[in-house]
N, C-alpha and C positions, 0 to 999 in steps of 0.2 A: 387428575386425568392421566392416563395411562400415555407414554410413551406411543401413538400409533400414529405413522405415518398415514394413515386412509381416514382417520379422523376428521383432516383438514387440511384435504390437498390443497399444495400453492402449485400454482403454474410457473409460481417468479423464482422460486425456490433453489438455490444453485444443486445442480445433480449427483456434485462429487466436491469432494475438500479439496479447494484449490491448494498447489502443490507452492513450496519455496521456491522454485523455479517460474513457476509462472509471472510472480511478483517480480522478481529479478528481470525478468526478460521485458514486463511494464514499464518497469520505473526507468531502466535503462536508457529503453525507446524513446520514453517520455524525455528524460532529459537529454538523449540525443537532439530528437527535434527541437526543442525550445533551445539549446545553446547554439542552435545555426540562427536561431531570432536575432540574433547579436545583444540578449538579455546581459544581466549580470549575474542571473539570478532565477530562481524559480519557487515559488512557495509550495511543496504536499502535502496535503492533510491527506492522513488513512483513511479515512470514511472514501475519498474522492477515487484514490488511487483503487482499493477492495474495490469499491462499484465500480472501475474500470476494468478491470478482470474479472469481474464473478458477484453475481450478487450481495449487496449488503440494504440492510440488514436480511437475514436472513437465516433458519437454523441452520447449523452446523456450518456458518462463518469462520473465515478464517484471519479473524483481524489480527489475535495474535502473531501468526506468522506473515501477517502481510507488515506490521510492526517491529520485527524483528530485522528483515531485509531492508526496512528503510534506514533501520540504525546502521546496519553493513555497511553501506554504501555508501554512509556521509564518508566526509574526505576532507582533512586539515582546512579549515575556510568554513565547511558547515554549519549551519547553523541550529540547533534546538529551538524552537518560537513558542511552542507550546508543548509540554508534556500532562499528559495525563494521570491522573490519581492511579498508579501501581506500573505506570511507565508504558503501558500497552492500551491501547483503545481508537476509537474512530476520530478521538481530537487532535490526537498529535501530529504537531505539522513543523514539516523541517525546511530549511530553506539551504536550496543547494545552490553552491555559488559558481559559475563558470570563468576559465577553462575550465574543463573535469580534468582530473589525471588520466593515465588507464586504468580498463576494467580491471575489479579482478575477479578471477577464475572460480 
């Protein structure tokens, strides 16, 4: 079947390749709030985090780079729970531990 997007319109279909940035600014967020819970801790799985920004599944996903920012962000205390077969995919789920440090940049 030929590459055509008119083939088999989705409606659900994200519009554009979510950016590295978008994901940073998620996951951020995300553990801003939950470290005000007075957690210790927070579990992400990329499947969760991607369908928080942008559709997953879906073509031209960007789990890759939404996996890659989550590896950034860990922070001495971090934790790996599950990595997936070639280190990138929608299972990997890391558990961040709170305080955070600061961002960085």
């Amino acid at each position: 079947m030929k590459n055509d997007a008119t083939a088999r319109p989705q409606a659900t279909q994200a519009p554009a390749r979510l950016s590295k940035g978008d994901f940073v600014t998620a996951l951020r967020k995300l553990l801003q709030e939950e470290g005000k819970t007075g957690k210790t801790s927070v579990d992400v799985r990329a499947a969760t985090l991607h369908t928080d920004v942008g559709v997953y599944p879906a073509r031209g996903h960007s789990m890759p780079t939404c996996c890659t920012v989550m590896y950034e962000e860990m922070q001495p205390g971090d934790e790996i729970l599950l990595t997936p077969s070639g280190g990138k995919g929608p299972t990997l789920l890391v558990r961040y531990k709170f305080p955070r440090g600061e961002s960085r940049s």
